[in-house]
N, CA, C and O atoms as a printed pandas DataFrame, in Angstrom:
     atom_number atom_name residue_name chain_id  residue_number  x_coord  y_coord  z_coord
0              1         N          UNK        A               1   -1.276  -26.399    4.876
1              2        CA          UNK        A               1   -2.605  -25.967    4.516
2              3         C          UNK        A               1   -3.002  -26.538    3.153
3              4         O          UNK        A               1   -4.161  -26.893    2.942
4              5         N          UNK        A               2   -1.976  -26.631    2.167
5              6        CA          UNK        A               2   -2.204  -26.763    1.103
6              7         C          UNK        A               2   -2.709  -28.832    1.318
7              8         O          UNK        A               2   -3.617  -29.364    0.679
8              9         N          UNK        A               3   -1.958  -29.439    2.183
9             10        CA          UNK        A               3   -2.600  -30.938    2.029
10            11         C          UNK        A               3   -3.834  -31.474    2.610
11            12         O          UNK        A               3   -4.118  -32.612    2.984
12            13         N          UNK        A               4   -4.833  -29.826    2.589
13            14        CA          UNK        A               4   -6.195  -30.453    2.764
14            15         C          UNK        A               4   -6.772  -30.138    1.472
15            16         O          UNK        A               4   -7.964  -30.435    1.409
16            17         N          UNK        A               5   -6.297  -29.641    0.461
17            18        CA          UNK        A               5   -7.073  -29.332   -1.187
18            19         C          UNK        A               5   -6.357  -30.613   -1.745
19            20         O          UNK        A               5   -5.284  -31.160   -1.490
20            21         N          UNK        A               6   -7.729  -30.952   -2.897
21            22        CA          UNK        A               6   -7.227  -31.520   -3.673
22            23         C          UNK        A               6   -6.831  -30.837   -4.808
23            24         O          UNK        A               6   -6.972  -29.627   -4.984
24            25         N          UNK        A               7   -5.925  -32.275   -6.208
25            26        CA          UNK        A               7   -5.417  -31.265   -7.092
26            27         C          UNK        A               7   -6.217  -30.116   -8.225
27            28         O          UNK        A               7   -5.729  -29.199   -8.886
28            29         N          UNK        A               8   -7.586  -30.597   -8.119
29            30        CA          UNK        A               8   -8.630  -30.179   -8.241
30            31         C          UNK        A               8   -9.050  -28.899   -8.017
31            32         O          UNK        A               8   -9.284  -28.115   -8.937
32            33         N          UNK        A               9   -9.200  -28.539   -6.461
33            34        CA          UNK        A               9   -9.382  -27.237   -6.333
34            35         C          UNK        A               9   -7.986  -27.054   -6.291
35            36         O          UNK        A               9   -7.793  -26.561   -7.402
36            37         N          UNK        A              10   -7.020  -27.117   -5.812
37            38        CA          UNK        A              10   -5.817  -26.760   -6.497
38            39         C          UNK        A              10   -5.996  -25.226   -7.441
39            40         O          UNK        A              10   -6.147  -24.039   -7.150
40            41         N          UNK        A              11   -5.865  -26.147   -8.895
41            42        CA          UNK        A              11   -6.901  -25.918  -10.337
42            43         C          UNK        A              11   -7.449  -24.909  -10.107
43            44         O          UNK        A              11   -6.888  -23.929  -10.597
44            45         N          UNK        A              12   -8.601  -24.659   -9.387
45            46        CA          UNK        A              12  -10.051  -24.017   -9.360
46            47         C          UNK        A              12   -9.360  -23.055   -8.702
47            48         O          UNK        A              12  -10.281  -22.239   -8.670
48            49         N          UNK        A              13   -8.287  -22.392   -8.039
49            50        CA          UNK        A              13   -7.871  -21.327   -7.382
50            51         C          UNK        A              13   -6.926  -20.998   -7.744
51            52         O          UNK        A              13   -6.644  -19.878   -7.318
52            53         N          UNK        A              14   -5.782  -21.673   -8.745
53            54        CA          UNK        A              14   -5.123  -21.043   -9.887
54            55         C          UNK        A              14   -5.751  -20.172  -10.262
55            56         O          UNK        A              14   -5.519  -19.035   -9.851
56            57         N          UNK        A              15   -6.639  -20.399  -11.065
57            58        CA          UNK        A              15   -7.170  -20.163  -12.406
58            59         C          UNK        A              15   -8.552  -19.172  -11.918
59            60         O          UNK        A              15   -9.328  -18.710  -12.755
60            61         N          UNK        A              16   -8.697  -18.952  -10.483
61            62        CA          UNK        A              16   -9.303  -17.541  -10.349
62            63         C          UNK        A              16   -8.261  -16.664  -10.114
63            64         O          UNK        A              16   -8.483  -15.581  -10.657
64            65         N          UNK        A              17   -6.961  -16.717   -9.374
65            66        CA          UNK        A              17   -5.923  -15.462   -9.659
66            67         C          UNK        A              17   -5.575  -15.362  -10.456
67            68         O          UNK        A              17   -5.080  -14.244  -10.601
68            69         N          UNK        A              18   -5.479  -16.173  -11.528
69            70        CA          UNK        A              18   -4.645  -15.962  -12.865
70            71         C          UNK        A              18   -5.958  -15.123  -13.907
71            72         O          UNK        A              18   -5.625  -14.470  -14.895
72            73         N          UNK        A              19   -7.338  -15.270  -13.515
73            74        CA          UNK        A              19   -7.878  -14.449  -14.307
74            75         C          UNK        A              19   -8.834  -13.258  -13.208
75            76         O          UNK        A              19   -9.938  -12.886  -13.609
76            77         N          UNK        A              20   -8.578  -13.015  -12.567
77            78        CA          UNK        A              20   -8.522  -12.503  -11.430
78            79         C          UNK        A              20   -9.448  -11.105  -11.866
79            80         O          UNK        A              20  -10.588  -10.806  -11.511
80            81         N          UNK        A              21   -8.375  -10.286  -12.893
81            82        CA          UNK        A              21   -8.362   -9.129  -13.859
82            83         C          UNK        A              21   -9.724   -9.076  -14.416
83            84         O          UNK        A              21  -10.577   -8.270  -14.046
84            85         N          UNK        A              22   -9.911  -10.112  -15.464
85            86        CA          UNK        A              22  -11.057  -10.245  -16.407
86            87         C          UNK        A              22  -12.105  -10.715  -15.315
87            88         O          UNK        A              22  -13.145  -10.169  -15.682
88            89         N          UNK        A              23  -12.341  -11.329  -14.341
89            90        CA          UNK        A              23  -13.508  -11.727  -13.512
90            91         C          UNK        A              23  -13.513   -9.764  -13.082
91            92         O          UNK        A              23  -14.277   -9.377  -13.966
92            93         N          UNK        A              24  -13.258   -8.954  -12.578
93            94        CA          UNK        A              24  -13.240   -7.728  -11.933
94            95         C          UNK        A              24  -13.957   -7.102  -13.185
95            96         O          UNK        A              24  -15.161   -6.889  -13.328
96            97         N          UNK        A              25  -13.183   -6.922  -13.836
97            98        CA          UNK        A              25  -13.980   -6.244  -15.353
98            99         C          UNK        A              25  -15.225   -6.706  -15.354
99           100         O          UNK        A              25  -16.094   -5.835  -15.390
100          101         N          UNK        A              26  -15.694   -8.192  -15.317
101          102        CA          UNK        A              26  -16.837   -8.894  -15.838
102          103         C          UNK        A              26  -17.593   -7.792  -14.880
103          104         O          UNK        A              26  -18.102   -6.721  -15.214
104          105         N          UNK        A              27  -17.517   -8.301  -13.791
105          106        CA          UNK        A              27  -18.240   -7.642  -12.443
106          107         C          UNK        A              27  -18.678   -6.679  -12.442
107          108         O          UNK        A              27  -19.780   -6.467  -11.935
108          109         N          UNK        A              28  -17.660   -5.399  -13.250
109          110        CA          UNK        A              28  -17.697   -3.944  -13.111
110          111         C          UNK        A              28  -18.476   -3.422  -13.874
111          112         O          UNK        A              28  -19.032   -2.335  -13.715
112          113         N          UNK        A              29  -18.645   -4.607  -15.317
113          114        CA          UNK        A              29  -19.627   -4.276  -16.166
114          115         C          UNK        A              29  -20.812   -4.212  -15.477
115          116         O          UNK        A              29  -21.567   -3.244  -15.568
116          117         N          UNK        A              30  -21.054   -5.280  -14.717
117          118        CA          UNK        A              30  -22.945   -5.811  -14.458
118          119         C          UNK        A              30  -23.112   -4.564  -13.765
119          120         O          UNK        A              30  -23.983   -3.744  -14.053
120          121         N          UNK        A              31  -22.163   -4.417  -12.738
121          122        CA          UNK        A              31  -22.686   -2.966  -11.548
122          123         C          UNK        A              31  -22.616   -1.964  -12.306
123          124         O          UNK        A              31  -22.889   -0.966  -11.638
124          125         N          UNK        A              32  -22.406   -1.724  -13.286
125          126        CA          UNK        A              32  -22.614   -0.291  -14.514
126          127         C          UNK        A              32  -24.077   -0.399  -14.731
127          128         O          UNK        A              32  -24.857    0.483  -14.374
128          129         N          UNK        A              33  -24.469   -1.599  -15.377
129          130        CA          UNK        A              33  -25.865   -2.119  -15.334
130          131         C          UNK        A              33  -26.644   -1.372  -14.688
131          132         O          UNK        A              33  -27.409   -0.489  -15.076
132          133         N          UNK        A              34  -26.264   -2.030  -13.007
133          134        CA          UNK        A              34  -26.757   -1.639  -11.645
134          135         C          UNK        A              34  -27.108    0.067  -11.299
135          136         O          UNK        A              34  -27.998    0.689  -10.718
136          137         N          UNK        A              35  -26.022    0.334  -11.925
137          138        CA          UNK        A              35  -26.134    1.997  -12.093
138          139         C          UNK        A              35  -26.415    2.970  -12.603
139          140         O          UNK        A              35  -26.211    4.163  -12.382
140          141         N          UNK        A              36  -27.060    2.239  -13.540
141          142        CA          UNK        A              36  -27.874    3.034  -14.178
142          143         C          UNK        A              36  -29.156    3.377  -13.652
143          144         O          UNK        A              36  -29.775    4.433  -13.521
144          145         N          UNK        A              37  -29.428    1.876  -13.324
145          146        CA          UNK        A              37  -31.112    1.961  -13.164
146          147         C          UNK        A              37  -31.240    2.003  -11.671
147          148         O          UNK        A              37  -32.250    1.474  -11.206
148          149         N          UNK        A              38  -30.294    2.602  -10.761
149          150        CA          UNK        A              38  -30.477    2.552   -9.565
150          151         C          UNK        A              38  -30.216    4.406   -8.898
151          152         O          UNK        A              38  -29.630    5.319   -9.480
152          153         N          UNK        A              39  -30.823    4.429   -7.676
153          154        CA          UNK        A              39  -30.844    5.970   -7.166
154          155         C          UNK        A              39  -30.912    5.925   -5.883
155          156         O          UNK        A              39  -31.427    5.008   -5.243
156          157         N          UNK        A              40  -30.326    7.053   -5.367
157          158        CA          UNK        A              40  -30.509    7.156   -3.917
158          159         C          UNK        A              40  -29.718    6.673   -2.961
159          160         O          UNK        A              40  -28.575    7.122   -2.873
160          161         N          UNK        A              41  -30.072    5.893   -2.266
161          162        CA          UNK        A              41  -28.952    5.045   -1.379
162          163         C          UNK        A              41  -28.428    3.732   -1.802
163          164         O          UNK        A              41  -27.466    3.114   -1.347
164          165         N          UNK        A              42  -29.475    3.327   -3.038
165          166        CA          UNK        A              42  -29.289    1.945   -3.494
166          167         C          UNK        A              42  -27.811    1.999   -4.573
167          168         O          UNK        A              42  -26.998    1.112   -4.834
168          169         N          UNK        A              43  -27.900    3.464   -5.041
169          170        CA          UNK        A              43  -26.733    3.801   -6.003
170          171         C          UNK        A              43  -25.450    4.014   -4.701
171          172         O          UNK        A              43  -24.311    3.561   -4.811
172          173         N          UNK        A              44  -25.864    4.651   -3.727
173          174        CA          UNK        A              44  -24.402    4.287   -3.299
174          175         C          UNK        A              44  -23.831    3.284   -2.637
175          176         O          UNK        A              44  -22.738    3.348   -2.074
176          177         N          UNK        A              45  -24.696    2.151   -2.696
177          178        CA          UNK        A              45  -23.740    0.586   -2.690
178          179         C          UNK        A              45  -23.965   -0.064   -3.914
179          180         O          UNK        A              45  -24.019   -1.271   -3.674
180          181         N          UNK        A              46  -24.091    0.112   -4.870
181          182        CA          UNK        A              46  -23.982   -0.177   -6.253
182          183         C          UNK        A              46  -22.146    0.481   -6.343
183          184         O          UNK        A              46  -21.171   -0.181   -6.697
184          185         N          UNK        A              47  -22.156    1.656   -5.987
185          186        CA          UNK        A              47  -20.855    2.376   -6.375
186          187         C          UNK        A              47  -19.523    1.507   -5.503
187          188         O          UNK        A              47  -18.491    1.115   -6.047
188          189         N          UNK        A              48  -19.893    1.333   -3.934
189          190        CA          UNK        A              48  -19.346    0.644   -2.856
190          191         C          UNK        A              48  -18.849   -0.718   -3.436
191          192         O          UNK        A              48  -17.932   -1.258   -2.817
192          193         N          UNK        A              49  -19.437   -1.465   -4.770
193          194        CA          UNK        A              49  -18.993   -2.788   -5.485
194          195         C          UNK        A              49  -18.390   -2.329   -6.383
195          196         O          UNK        A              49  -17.203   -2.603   -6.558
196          197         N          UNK        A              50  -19.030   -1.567   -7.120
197          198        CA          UNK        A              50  -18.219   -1.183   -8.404
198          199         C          UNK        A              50  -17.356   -0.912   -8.048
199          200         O          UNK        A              50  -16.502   -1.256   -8.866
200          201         N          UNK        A              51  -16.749   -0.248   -6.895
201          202        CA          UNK        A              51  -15.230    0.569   -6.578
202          203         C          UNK        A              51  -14.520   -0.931   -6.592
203          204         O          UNK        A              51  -13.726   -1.343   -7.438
204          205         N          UNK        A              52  -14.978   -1.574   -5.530
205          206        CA          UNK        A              52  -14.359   -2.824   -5.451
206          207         C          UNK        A              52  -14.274   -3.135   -6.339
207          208         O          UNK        A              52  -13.052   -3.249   -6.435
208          209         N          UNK        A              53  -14.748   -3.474   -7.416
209          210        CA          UNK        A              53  -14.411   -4.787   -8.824
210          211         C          UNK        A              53  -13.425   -3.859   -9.729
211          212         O          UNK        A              53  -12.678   -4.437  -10.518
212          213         N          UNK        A              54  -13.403   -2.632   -9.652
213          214        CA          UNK        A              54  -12.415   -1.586  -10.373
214          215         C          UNK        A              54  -11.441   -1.703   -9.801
215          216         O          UNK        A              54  -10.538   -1.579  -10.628
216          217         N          UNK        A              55  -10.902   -1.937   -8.498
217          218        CA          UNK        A              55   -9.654   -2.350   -8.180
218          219         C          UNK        A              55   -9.198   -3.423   -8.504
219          220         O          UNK        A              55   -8.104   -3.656   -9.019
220          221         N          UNK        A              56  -10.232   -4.313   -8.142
221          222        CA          UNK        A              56   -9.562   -6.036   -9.108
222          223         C          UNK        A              56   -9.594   -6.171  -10.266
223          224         O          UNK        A              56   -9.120   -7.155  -10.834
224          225         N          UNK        A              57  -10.290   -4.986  -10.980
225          226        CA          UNK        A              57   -9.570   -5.320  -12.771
226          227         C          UNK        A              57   -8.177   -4.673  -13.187
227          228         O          UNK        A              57   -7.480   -5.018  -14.141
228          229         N          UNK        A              58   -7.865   -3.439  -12.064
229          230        CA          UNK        A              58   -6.547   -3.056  -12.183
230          231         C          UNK        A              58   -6.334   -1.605  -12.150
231          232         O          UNK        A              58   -5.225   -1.070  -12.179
232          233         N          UNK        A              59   -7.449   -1.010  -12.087
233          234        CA          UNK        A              59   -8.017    0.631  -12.117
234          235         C          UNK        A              59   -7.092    1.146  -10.930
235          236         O          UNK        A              59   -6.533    0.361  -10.165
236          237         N          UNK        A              60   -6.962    2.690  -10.825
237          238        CA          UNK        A              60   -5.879    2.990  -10.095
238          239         C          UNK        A              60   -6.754    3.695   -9.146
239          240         O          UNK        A              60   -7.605    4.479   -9.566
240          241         N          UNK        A              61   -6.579    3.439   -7.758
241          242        CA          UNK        A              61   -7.265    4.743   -6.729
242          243         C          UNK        A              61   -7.987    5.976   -7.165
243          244         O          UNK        A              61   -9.163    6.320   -7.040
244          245         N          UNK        A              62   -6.833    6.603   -7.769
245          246        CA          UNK        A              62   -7.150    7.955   -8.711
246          247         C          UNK        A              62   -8.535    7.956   -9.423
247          248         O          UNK        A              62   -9.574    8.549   -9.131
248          249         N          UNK        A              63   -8.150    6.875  -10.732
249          250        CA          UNK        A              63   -9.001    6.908  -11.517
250          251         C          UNK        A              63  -10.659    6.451  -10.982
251          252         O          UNK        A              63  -11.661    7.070  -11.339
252          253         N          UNK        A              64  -10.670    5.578  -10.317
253          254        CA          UNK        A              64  -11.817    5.292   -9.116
254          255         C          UNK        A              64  -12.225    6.337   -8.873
255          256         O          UNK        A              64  -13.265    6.685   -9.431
256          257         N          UNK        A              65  -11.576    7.215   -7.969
257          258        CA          UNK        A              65  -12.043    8.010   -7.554
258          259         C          UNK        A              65  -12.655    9.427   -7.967
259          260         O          UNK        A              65  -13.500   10.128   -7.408
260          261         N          UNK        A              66  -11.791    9.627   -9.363
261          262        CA          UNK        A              66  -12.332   10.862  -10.179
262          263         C          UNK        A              66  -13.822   10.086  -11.093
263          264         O          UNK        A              66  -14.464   10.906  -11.750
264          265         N          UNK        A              67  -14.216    8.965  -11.124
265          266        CA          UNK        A              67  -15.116    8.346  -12.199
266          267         C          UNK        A              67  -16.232    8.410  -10.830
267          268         O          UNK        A              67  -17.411    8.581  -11.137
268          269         N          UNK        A              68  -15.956    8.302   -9.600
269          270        CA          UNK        A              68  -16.700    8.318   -8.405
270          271         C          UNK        A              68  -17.572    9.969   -8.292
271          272         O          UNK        A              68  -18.781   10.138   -8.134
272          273         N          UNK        A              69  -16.642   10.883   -8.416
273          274        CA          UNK        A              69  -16.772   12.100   -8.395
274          275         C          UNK        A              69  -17.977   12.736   -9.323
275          276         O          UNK        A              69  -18.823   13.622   -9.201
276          277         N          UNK        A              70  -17.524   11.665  -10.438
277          278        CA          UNK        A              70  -18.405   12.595  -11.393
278          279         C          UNK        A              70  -19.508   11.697  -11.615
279          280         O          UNK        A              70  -20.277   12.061  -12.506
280          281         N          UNK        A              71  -19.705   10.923  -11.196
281          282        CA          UNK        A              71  -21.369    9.824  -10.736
282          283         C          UNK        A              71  -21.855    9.773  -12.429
283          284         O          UNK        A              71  -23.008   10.078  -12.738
284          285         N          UNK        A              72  -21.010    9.425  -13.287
285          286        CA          UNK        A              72  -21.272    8.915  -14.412
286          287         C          UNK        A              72  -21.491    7.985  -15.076
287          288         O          UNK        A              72  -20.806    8.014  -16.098
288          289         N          UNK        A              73  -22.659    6.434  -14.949
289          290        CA          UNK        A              73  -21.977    5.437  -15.755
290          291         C          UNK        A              73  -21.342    5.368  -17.350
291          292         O          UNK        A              73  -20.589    4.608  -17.959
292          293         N          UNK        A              74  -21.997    6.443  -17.612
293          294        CA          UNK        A              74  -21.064    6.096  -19.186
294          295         C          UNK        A              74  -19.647    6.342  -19.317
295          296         O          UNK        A              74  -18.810    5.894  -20.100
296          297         N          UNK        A              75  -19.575    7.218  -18.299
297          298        CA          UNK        A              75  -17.863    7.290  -17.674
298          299         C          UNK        A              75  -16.760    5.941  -17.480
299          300         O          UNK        A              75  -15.693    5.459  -17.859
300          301         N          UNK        A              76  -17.710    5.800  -16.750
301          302        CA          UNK        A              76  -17.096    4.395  -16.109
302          303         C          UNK        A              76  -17.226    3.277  -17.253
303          304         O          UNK        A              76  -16.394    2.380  -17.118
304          305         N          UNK        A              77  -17.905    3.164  -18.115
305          306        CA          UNK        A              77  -18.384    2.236  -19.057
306          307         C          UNK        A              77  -17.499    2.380  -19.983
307          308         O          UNK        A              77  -17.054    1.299  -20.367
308          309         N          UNK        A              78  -17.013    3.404  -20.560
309          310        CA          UNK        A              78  -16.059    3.974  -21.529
310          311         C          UNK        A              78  -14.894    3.336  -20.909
311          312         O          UNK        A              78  -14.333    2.360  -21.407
312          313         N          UNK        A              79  -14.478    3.999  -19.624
313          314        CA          UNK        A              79  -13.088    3.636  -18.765
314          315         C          UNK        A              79  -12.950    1.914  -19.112
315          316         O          UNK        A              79  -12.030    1.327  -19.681
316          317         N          UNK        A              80  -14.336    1.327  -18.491
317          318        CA          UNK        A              80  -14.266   -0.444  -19.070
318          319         C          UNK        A              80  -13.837   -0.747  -20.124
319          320         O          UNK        A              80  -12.924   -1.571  -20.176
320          321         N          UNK        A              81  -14.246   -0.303  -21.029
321          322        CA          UNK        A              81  -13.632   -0.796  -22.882
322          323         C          UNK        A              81  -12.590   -0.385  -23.070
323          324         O          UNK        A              81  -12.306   -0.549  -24.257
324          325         N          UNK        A              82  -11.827    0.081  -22.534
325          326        CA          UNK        A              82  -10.408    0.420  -22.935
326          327         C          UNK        A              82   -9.570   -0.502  -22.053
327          328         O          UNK        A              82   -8.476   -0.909  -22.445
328          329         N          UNK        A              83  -10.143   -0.879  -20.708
329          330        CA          UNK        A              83   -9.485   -1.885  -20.532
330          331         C          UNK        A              83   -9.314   -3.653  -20.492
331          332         O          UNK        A              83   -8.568   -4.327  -19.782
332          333         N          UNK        A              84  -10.555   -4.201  -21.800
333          334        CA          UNK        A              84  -10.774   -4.996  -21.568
334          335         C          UNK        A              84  -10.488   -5.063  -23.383
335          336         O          UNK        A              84  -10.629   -6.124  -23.991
């Protein structure tokens, strides 16, 4: 599989698992963004990404899920800076 990439993308797919972490964070920030200024049904697929990008920065089920509970972004925003 690997002798249809070149060394190129190679490269280009290292270097998204290796920062894998910090791209999830980036992400988790914008959908904080998202969540603020969003309501209704639009907030709960705003939350449906954010959960996602909180697992790929490294966040634990748990913690997801209690920051889910309490439908807070400054929650979640706080939780971000401590891990970035």
């Amino acid at each position: 599989m690997n002798a249809n990439r070149t060394p190129h993308q190679e490269r280009i797919i290292k270097n998204y698992y290796r920062n894998r972490d910090a791209i999830g964070i980036q992400k988790a920030q914008e959908a904080v963004t998202e969540l603020y200024l969003s309501e209704g049904t639009k907030r709960v697929t705003v939350w449906k990404r954010l959960c996602s990008h909180l697992e790929k920065a490294g966040m634990t089920p748990e913690q997801i899920e209690h920051l889910r509970e309490k439908d807070d972004p400054a929650l979640v925003a706080e939780a971000l800076s401590k891990m970035a």
